[in-house]
C-alpha positions in Angstrom: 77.0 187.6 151.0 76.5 191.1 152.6 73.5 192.5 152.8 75.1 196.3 152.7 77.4 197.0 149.7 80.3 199.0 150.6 79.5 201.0 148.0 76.2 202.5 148.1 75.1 204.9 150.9 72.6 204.1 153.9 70.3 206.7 152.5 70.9 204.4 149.2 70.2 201.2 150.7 67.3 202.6 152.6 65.7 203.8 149.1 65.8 200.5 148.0 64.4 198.4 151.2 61.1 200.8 150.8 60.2 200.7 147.4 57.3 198.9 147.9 58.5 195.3 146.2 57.2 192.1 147.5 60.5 189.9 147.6 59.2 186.5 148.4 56.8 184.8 146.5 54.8 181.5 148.7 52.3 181.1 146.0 54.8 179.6 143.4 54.6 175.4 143.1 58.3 173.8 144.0 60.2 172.7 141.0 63.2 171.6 142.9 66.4 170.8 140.5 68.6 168.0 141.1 71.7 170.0 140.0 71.3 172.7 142.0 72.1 173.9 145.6 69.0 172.2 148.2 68.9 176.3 149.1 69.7 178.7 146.4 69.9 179.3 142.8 72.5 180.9 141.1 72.7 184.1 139.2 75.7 185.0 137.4 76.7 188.7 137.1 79.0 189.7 134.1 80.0 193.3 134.0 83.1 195.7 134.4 81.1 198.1 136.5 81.5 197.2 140.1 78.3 199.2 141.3 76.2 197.2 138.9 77.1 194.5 140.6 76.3 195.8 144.2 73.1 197.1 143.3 71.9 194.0 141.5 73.0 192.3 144.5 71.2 194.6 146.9 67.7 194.7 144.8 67.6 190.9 144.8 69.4 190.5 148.6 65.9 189.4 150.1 64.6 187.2 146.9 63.0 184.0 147.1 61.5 181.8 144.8 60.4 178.4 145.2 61.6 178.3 148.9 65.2 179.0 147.5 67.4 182.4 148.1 69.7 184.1 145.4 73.5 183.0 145.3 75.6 185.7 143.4 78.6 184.9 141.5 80.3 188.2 139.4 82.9 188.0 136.8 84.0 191.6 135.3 85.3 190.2 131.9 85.1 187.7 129.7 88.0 185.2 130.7 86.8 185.0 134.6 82.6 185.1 133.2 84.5 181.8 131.1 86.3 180.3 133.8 83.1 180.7 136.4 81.3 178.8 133.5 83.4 176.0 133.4 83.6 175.4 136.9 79.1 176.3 137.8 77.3 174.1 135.6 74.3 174.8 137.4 74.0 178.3 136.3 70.7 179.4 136.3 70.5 183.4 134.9 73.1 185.4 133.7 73.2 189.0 133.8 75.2 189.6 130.8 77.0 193.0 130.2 77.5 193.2 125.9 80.4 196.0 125.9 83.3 195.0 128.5 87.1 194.9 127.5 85.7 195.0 124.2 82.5 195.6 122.3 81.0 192.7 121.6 82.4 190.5 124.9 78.9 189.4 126.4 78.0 187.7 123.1 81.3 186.5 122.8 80.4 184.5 126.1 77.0 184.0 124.9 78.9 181.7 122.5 80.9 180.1 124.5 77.8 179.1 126.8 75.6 177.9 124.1 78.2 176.3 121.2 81.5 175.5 123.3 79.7 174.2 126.7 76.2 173.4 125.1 74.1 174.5 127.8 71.2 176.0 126.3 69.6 175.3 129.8 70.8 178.6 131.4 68.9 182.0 130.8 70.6 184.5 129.4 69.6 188.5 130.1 71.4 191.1 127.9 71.9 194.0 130.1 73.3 197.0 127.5 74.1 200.8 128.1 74.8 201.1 124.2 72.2 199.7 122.7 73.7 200.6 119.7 76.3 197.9 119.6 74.4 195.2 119.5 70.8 195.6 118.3 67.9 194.1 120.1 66.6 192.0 116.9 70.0 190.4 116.1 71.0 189.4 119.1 67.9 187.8 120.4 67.6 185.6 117.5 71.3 185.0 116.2 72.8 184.5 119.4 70.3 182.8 121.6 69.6 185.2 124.2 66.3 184.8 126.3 65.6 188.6 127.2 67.5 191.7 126.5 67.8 195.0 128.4 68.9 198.6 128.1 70.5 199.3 131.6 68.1 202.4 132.0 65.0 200.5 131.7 66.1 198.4 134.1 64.1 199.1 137.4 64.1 197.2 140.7 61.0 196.3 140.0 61.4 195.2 136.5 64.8 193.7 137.6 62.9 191.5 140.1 60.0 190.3 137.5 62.7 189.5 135.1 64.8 187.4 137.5 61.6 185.2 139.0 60.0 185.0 134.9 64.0 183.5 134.1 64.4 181.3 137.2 61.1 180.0 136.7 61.8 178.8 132.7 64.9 178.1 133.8 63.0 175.7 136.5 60.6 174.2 134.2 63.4 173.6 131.6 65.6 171.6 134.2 62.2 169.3 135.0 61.8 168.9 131.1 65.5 168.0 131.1 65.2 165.5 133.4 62.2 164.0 132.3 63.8 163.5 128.9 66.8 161.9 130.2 64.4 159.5 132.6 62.4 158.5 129.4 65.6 158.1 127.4 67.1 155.6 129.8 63.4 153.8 130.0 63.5 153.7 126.4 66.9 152.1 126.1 65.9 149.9 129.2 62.7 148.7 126.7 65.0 148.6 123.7 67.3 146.4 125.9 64.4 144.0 127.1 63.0 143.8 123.5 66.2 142.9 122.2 66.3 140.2 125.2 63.2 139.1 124.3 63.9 138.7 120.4 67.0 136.9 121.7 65.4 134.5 124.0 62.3 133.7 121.1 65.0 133.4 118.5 66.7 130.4 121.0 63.3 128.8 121.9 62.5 128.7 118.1 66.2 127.1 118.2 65.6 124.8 120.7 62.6 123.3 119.3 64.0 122.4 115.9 66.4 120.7 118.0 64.2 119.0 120.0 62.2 118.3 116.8 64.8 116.7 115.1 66.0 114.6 118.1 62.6 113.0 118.4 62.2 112.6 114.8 65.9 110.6 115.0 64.9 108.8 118.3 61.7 107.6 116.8 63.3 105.9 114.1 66.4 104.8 116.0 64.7 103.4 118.9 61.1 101.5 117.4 63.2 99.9 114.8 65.3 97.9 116.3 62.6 97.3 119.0 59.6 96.2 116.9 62.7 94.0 115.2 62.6 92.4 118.9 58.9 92.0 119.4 58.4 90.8 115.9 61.2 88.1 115.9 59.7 87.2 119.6 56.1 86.6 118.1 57.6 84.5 115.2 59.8 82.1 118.2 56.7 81.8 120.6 54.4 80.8 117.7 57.2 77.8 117.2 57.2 78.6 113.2 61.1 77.3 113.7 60.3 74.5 115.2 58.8 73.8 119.1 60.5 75.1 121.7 61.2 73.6 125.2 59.8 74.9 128.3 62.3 77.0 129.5 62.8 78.5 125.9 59.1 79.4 125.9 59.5 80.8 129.5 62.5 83.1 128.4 60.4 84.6 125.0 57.9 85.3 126.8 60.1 87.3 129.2 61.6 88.8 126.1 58.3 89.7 124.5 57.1 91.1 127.4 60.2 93.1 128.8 60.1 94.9 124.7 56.2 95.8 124.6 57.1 97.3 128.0 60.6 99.1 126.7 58.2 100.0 124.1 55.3 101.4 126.1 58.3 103.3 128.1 59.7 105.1 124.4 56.3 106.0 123.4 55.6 108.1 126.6 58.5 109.9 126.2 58.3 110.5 123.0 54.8 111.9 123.6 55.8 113.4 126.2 58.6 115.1 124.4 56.3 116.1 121.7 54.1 118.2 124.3 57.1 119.6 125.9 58.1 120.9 122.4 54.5 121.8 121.5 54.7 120.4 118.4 52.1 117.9 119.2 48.7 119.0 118.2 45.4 117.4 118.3 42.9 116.1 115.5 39.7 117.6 117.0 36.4 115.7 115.8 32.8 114.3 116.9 33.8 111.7 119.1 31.4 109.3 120.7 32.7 109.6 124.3 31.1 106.1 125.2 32.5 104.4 122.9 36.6 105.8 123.4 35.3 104.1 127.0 34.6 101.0 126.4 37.5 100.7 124.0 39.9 101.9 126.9 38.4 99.6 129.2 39.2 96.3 126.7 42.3 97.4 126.2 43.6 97.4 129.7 41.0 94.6 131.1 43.7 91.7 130.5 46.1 93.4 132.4 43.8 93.9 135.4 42.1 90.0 134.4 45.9 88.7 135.2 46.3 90.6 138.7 42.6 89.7 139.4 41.7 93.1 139.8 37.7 93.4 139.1 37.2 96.2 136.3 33.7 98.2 135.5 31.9 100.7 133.2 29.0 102.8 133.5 27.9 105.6 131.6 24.5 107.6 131.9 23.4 107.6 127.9 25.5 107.9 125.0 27.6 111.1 125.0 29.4 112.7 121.8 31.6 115.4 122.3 34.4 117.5 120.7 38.1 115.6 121.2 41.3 114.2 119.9 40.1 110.2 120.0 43.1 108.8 120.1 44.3 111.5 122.7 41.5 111.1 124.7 41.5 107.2 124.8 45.4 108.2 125.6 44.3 110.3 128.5 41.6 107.0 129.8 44.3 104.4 129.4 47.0 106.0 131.2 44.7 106.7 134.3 43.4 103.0 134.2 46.5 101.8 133.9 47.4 103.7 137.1 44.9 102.0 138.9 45.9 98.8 137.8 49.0 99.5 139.2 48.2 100.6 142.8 45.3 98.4 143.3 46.4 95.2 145.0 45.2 91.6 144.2 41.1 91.3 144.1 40.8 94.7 144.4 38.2 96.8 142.4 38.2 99.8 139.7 36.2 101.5 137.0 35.4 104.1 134.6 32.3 106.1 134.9 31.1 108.5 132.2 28.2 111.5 132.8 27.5 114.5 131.4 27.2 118.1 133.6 24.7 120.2 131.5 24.7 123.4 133.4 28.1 123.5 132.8 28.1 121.9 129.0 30.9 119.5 130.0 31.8 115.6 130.0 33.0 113.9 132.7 35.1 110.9 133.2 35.2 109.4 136.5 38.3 106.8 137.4 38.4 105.3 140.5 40.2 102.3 142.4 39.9 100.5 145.8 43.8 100.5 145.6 47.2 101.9 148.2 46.5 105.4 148.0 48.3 108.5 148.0 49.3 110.6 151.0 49.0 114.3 150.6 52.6 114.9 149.9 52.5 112.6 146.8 49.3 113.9 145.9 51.1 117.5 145.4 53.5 116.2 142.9 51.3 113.6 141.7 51.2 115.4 137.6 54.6 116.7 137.7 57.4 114.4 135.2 59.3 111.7 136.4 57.7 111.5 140.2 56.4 108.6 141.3 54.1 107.4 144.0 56.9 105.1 145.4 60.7 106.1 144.5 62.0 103.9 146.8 64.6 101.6 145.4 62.9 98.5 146.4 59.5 99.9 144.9 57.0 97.2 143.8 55.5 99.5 140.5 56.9 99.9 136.9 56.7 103.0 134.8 59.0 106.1 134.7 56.3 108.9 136.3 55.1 109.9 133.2 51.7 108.3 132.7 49.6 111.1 134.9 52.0 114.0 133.2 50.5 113.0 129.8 47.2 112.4 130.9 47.5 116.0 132.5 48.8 117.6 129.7 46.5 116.2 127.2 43.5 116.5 129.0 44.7 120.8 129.6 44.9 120.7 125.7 41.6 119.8 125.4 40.8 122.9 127.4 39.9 120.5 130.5 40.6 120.0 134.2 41.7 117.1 135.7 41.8 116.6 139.6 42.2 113.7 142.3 41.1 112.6 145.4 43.1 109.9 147.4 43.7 108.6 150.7 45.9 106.2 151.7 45.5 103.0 151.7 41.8 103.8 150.9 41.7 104.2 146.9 42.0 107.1 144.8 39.4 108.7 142.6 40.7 111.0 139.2 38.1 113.1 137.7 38.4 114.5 133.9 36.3 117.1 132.9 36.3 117.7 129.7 34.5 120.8 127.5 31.7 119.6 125.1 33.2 122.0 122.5 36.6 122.4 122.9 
């Protein structure tokens, strides 16, 4: 761009460099837009008068505004103002001449811009000599001008106010813009992830009847048959057909024994199951905590009696609390059991009951004399299916799932359990469980 038009005089141009205007403007915040030039912003001349062009161009040469200069496009009738349109989309003011190659060409182009291209982002400035053909009123409000002009009025002072009060709208409209388009996409992203979400509920909810209906089917499918076994092996070992021989007692026993165990195993996972599911839920009541003890402890003392493994109870008073009995006798078992398990021949184990009263909780104390665990098995020691020797020549029944339920229950109850091993020194589990849960 030139900074002297070819047109206008020295003595001209000189007129104009001393008015007295103040061209740039530092106190202005930066609205930078995205669509435009990192330098310039671009004003769009449309008339047929070749001087109005040059001394538009010449009043605003030096104008800056928002730490961008001026970059002027001209078009001198409607078809090139049209064609400059199409190809600029980042337009920001338009000088708009109304009478050109016909009388009403600038609002012609005024349509174009704001029902053909749809760009009601650009500001337009009506710059008439005959006011008369196209009245202020009518224009502003039927054809969606932003500020009209009479070309007399039009100052280089008042053309430099109205250029920096257009690019600044203009500006401010382009950061609106933007921020509608940004919280339109983050809308459709949350649409998107609520629909996800629905999606992924809708197959959980799916999922569960299925599971629901597996364990419902397994339960039946799996304890008939097998309490078929255990039944028919009570009925030959108490000889009610007739005596049996050594060797026949030797293999019901084996038989009765091998199905309570089968059993056990189908119970756990079913249970198991049932958490995983969450369709188990507990019976909450007054339970007298002592008691559920002592009934744990008979229930598992022949099995430690048989591998002469010494078992013991102790509990500070009696203590009632609020549980799931058959849960928590559930939760006591399972860890006893586990200490039968690791705890070699004349070894020791017990259960120990107290109450913490600062704290209002219960706690159950099991502990063994047994093999162990080393600190990488005590890491994995409550996850499914992992067990403490998973070796193939491993000397201890049970699929892993004993702890997992006991950890699961006991975290349903609104409890913590934790454990404290080392090898071959014993290991000690502690359940503590709220008094109201």
């Amino acid at each position: 761009m030139n900074n002297r038009s070819p047109n206008l005089s020295s003595q001209d141009q000189t007129a104009f460099e001393n008015d007295g205007l103040i061209v740039v403007d530092d106190d202005i915040e930066l609205t930078a837009d995205s669509t435009q030039t990192d330098s310039t912003w671009k004003v769009l001349i449309v008339d047929d008068d070749q001087e109005v062009h040059d001394v538009t161009k010449l009043a605003l040469r030096r104008l800056v505004f928002q730490d961008k200069g001026v970059e002027f496009l001209s078009a001198y009738s409607t078809s090139e103002a049209i064609d400059l349109l199409k190809t600029h989309t980042d337009i920001a003011v338009i000088l708009l001449d109304v009478v050109m190659e016909e009388k009403d060409s600038g609002l012609k182009v005024t349509r174009f811009i704001r029902d053909d291209l749809k760009n009601h982002l650009v500001r337009i400035v009506l710059r008439t000599g005959q006011p008369g053909e196209a009245p202020e009123e009518s224009v502003i409000i039927d054809y969606g001008i932003n500020d009209y002009k009479t070309k007399s009025e039009l100052t280089r002072r008042k053309l430099f106010t109205m250029i920096i009060a257009a690019l600044r709208s203009y500006g401010d409209l382009i950061t609106i813009e933007r921020n509608r388009q940004e919280l339109a996409i983050l809308y459709a992203d949350l649409r998107e992830s609520h629909r996800q979400l629905q999606q992924a509920k809708a197959n959980e909810e799916q999922a569960n009847r299925v599971k629901s209906d597996f364990l419902r089917v397994m339960n039946h499918e799996l304890r008939t048959p097998l309490n078929g076994i255990i039944g028919m092996s009570d009925i030959l070992s108490e000889e009610i057909y007739g005596q049996l021989t050594e060797g026949q007692s030797r293999t019901v026993s084996i038989l009765k024994r091998s199905a309570n165990h089968l059993s056990d195993l189908i119970r756990d996972i079913l249970e198991f199951a049932n958490i995983e599911a969450d369709t188990l839920q507990l019976k909450l009541k007054s339970v007298d905590a002592t008691k559920v003890c002592q009934e744990a402890v008979q229930l598992v003392k022949q099995a430690a009696d048989k591998k002469d493994v010494q078992i013991s109870f102790e509990a500070e008073e009696e203590i009632t609390l609020q549980a799931d009995p058959i849960r928590l006798k559930q939760i006591l078992i399972n860890l006893l059991d586990n200490a039968i398990k690791f705890t070699p021949s004349g070894g020791q184990m017990g259960l120990k009951l107290q109450t913490l009263a600062p704290q209002q909780q219960v706690e159950f104390i099991v502990w063994d004399t047994g093999i162990g665990f080393d600190t990488a098995t005590l890491e994995n020691l409550f996850k499914p299916f992992v067990q403490a020797d998973s070796s193939n020549t491993r000397h201890h029944e049970g699929l892993g799932i004993g702890l997992t339920l006991a950890d699961r229950l006991v975290k349903m109850h609104r409890g913590t359990i934790t454990v404290e091993s080392r090898k071959g020194q014993g290991s000690c589990f502690t359940v503590l469980l709220p008094w109201q849960t």
